[in-house]
DSSP file (Angstrom, degrees, kcal/mol; ACC not computed):
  #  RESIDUE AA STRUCTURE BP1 BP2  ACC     N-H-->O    O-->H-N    N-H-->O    O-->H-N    TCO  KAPPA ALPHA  PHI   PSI    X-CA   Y-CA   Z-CA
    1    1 A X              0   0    0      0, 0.0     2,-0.9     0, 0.0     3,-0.1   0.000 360.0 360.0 360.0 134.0   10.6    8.3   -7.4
    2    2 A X     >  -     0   0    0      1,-0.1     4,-2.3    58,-0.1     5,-0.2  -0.878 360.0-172.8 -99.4 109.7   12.5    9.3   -4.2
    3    3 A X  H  > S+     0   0    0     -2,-0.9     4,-4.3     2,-0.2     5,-0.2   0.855  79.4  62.4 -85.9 -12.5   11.6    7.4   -1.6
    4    4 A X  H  > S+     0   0    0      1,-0.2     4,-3.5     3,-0.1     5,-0.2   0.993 110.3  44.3 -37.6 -72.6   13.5    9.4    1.0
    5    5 A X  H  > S+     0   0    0      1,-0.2     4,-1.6     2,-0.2     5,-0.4   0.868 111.4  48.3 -64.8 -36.7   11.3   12.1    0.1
    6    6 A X  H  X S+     0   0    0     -4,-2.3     4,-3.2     1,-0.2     3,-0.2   0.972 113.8  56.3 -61.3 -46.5    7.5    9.9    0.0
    7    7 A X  H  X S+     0   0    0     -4,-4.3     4,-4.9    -5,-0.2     5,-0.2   0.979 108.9  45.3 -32.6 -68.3    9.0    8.6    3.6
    8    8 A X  H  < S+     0   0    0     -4,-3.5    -2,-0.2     1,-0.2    -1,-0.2   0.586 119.2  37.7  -0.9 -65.2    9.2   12.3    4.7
    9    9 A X  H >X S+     0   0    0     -4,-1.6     4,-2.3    -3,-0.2     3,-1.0   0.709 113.8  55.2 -90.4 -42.0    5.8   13.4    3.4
   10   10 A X  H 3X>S+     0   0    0     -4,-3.2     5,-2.7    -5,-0.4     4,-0.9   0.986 110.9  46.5 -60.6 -67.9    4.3   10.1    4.5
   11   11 A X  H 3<5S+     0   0    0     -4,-4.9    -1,-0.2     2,-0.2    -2,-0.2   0.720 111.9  51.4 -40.2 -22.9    5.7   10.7    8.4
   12   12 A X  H <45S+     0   0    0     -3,-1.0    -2,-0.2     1,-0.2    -1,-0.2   0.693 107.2  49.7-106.6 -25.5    4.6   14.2    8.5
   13   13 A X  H  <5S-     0   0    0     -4,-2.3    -1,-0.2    -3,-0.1    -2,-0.2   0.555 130.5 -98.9 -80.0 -15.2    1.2   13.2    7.4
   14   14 A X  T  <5S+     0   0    0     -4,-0.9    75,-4.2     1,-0.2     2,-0.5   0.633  78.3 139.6 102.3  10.4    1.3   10.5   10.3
   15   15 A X  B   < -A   88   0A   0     -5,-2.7    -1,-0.2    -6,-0.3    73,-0.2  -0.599  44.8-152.1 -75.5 116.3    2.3    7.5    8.1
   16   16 A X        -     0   0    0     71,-3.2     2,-0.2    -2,-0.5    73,-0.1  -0.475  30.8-155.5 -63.6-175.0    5.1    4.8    9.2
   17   17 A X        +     0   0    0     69,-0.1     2,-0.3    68,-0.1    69,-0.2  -0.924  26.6 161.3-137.4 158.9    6.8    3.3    5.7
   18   18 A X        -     0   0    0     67,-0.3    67,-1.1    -2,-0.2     2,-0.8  -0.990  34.5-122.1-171.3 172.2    8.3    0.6    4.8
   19   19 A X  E     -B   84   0B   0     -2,-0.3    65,-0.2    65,-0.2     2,-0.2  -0.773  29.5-170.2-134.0 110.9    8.9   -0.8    1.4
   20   20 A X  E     -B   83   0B   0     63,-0.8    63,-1.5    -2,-0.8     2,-0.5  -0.447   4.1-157.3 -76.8 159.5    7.6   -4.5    0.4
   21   21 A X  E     -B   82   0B   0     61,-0.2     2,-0.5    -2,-0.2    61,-0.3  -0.863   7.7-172.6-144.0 118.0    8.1   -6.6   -2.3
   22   22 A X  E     -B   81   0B   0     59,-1.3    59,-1.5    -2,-0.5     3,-0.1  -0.825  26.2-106.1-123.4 161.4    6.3   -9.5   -4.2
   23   23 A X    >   -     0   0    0     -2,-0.5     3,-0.9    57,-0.2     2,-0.4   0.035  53.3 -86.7 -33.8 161.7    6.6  -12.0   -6.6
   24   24 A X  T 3  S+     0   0    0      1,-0.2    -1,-0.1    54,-0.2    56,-0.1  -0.641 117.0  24.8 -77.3 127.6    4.8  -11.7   -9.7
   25   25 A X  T 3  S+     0   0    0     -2,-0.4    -1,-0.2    54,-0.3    51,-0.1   0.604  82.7 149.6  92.5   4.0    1.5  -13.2   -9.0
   26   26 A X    <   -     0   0    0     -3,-0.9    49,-1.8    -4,-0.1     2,-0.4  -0.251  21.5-178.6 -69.8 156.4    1.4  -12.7   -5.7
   27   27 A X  E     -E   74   0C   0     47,-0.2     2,-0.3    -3,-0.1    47,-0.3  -0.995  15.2-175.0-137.9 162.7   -2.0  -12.1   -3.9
   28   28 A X  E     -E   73   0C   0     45,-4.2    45,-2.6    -2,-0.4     2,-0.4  -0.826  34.3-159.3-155.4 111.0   -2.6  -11.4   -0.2
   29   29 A X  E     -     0   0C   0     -2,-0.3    43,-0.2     1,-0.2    42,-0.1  -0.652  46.8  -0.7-111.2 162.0   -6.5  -11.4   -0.1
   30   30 A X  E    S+     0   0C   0     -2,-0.4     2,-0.4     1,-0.1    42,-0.2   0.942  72.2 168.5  67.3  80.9   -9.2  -10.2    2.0
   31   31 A X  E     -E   71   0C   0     40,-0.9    40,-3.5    -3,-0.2     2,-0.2  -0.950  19.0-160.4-122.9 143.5   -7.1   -8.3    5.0
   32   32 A X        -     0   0    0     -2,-0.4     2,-0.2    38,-0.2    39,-0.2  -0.221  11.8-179.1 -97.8 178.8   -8.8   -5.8    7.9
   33   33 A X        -     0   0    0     -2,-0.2    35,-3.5    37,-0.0    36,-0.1  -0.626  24.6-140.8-140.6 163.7   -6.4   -3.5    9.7
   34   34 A X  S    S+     0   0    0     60,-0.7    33,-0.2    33,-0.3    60,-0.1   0.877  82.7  58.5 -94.4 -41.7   -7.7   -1.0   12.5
   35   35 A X  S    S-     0   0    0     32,-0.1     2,-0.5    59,-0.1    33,-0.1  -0.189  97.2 -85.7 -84.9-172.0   -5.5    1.9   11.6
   36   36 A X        -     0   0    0     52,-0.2    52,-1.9    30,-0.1     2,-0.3  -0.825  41.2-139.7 -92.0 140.7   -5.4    3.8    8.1
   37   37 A X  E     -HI  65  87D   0     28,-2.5    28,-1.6    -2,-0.5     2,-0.4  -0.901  14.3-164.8 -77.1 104.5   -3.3    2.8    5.3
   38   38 A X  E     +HI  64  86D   0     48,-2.9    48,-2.1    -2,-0.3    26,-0.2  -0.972  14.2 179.9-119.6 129.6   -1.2    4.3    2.8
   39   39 A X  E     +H   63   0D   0     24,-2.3    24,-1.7    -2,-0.4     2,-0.2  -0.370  12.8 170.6 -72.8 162.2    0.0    2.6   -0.3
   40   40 A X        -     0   0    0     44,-0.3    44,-1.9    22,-0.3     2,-0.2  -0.712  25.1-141.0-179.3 123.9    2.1    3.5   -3.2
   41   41 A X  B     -dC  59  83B   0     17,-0.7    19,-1.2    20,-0.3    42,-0.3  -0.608  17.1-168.0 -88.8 159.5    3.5    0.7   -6.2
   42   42 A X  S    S-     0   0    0     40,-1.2     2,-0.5    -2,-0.2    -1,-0.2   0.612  72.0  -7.4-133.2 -64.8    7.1    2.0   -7.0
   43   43 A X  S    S+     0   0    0     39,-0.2     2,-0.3    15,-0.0    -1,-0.1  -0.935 111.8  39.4-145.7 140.5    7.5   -0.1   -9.9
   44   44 A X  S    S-     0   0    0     -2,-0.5     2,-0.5    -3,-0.1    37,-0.1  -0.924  89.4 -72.9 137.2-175.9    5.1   -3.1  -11.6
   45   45 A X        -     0   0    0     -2,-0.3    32,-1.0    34,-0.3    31,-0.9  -0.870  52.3-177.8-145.2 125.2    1.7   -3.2  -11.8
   46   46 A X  E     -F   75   0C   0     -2,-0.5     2,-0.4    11,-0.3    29,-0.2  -0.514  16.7-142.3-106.4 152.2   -0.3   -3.9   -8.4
   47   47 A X  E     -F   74   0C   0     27,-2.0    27,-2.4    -2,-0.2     2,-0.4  -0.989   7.4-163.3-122.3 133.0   -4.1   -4.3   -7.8
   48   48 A X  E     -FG  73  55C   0      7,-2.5     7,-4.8    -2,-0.4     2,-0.3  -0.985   5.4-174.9-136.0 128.4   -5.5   -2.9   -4.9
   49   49 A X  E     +FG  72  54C   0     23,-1.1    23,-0.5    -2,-0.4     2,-0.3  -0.910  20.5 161.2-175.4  92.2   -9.0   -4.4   -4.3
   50   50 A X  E >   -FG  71  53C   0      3,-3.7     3,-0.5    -2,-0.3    21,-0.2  -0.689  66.8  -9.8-159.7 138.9  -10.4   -2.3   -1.0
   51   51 A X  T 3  S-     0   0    0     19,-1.6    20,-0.1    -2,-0.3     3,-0.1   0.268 130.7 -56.9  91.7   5.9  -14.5   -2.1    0.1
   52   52 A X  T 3  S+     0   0    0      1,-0.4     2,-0.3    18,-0.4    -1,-0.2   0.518 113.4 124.9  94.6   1.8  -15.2   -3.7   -3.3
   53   53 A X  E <   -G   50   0C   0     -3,-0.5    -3,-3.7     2,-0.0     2,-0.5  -0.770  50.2-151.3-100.4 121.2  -13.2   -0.7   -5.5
   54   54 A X  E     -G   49   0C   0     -2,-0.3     2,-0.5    -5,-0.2    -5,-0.3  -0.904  18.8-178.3-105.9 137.0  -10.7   -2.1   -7.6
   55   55 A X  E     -G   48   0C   0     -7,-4.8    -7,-2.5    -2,-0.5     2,-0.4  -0.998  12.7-174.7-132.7 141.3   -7.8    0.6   -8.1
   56   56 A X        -     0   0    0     -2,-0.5     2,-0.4    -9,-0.2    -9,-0.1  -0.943  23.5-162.0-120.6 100.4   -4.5    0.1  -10.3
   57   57 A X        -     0   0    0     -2,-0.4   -11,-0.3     1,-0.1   -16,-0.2  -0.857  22.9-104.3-128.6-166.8   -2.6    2.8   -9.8
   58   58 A X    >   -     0   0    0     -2,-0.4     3,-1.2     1,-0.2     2,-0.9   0.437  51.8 -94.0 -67.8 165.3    0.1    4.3  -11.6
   59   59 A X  B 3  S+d   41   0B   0      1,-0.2   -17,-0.2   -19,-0.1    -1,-0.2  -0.737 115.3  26.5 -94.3 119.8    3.7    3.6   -9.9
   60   60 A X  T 3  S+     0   0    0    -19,-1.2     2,-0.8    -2,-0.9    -1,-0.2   0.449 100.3 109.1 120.0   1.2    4.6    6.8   -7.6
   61   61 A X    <   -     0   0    0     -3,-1.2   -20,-0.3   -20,-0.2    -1,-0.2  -0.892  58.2-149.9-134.0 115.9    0.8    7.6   -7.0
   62   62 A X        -     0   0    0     -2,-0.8     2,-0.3   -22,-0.1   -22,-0.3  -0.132  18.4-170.4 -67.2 155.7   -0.5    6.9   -3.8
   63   63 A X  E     -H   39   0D   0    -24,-1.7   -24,-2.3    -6,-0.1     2,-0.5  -0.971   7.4-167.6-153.0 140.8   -4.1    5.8   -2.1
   64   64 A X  E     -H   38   0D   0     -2,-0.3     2,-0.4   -26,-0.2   -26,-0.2  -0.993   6.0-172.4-127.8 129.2   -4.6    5.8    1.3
   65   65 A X  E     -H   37   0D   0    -28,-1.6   -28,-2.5    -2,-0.5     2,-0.1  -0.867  22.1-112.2-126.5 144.0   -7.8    4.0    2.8
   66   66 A X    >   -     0   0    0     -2,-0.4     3,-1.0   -30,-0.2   -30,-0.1  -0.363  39.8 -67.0 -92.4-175.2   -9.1    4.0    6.4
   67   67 A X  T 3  S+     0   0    0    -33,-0.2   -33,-0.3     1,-0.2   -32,-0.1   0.003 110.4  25.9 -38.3 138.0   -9.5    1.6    9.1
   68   68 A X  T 3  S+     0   0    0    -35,-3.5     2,-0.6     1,-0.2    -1,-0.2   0.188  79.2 127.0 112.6 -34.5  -11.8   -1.1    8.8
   69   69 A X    <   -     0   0    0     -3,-1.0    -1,-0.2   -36,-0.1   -38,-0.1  -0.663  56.4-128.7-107.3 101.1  -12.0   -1.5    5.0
   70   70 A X        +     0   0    0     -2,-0.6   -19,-1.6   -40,-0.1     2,-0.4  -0.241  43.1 167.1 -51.4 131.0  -11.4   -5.4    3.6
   71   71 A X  E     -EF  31  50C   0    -40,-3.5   -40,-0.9   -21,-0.2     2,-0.5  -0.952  27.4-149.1-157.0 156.6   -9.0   -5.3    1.1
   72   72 A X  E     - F   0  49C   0    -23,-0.5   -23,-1.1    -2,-0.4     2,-0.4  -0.961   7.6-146.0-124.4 132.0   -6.7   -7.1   -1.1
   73   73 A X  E     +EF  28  48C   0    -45,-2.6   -45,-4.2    -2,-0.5     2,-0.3  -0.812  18.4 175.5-106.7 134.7   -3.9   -6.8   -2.6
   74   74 A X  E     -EF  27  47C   0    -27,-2.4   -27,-2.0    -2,-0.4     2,-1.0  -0.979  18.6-154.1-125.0 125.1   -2.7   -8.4   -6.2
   75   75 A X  E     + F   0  46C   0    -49,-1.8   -50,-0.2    -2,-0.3   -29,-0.2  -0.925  20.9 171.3-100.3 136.4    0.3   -8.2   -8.4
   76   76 A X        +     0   0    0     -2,-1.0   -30,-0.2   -31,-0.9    -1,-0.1   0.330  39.9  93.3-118.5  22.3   -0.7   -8.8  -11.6
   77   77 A X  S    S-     0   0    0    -32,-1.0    -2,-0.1     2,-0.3     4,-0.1   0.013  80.8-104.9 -65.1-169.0    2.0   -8.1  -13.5
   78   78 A X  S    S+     0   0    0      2,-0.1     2,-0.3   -54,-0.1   -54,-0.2   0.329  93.7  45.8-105.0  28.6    4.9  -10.5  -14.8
   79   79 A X  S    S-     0   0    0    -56,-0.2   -34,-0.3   -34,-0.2   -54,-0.3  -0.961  99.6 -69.3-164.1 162.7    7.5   -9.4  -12.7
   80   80 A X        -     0   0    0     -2,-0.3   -57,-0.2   -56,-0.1     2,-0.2  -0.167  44.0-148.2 -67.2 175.5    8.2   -8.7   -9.1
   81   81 A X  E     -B   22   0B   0    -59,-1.5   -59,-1.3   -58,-0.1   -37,-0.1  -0.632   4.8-155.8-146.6  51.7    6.6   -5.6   -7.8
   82   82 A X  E     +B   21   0B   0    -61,-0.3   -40,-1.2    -2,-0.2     2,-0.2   0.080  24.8 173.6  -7.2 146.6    8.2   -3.4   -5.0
   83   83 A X  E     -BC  20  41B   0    -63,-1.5   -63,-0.8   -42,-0.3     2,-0.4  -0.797  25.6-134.8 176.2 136.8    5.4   -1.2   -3.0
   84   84 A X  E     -B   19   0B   0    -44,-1.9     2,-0.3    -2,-0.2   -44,-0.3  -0.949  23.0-175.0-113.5 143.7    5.6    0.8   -0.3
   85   85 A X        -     0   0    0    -67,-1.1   -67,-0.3    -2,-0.4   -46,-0.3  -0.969   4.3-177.4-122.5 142.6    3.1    0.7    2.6
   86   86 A X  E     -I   38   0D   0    -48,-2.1   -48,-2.9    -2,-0.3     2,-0.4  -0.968  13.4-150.4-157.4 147.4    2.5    2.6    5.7
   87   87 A X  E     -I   37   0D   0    -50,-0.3   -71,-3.2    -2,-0.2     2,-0.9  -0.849  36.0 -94.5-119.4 134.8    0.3    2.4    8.6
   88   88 A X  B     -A   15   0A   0    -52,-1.9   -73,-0.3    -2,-0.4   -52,-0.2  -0.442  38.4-120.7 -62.5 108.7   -1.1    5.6   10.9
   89   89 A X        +     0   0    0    -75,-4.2     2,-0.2    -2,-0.9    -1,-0.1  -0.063  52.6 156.3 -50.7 136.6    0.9    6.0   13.7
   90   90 A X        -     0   0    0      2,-0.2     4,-0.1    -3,-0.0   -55,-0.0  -0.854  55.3-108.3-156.9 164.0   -1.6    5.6   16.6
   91   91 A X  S    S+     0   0    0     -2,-0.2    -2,-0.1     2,-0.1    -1,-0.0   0.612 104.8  66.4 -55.6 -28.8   -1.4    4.6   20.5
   92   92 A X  S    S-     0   0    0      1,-0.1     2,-0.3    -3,-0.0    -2,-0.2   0.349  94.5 -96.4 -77.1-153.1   -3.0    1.4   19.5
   93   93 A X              0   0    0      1,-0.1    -1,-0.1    -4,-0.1    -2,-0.1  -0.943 360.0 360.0-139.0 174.3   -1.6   -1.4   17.3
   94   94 A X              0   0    0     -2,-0.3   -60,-0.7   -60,-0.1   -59,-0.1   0.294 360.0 360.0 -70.4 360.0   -1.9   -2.3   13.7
């Protein structure tokens, strides 16, 4: 995965990025955000939980969900978990 290049694509589509990381186990549940989201697991295996749609997906393959939409995020692997996330660049705020 190049993340240079996901940055790139991700800005030109109207995406910030930035690249998180959690523990193995980690959860961060039930979250709102006003703008649109895009995700992407780099390496690990992440659960993404959003409207009631559980997706796992593959590391390097992105989902982007709009505004509005509860969702949660899991790693459920055994090991830490890099992911990058990005928010739609808007007038407003996150």
């Amino acid at each position: 995965m190049d993340q240079i290049s996901i940055e790139t694509d991700w800005r030109q589509r109207g995406f910030s990025s930035d690249l998180w990381t959690d523990p193995a186990s980690q959860r961060w549940e039930n979250f709102v955000h006003n703008v649109d989201e895009v995700v992407m697991v780099v390496i690990g295996t992440v659960e993404f939980e959003i409207g009631g749609e559980t997706h796992r997906p593959d590391p390097s393959r992105g989902i982007v969900h709009s505004c509005g939409y509860l969702h949660s995020v899991r790693n459920i692997g055994s090991s830490t978990a890099p992911w990058l996330y990005g928010y739609r660049e808007t007038s407003g705020s996150r």
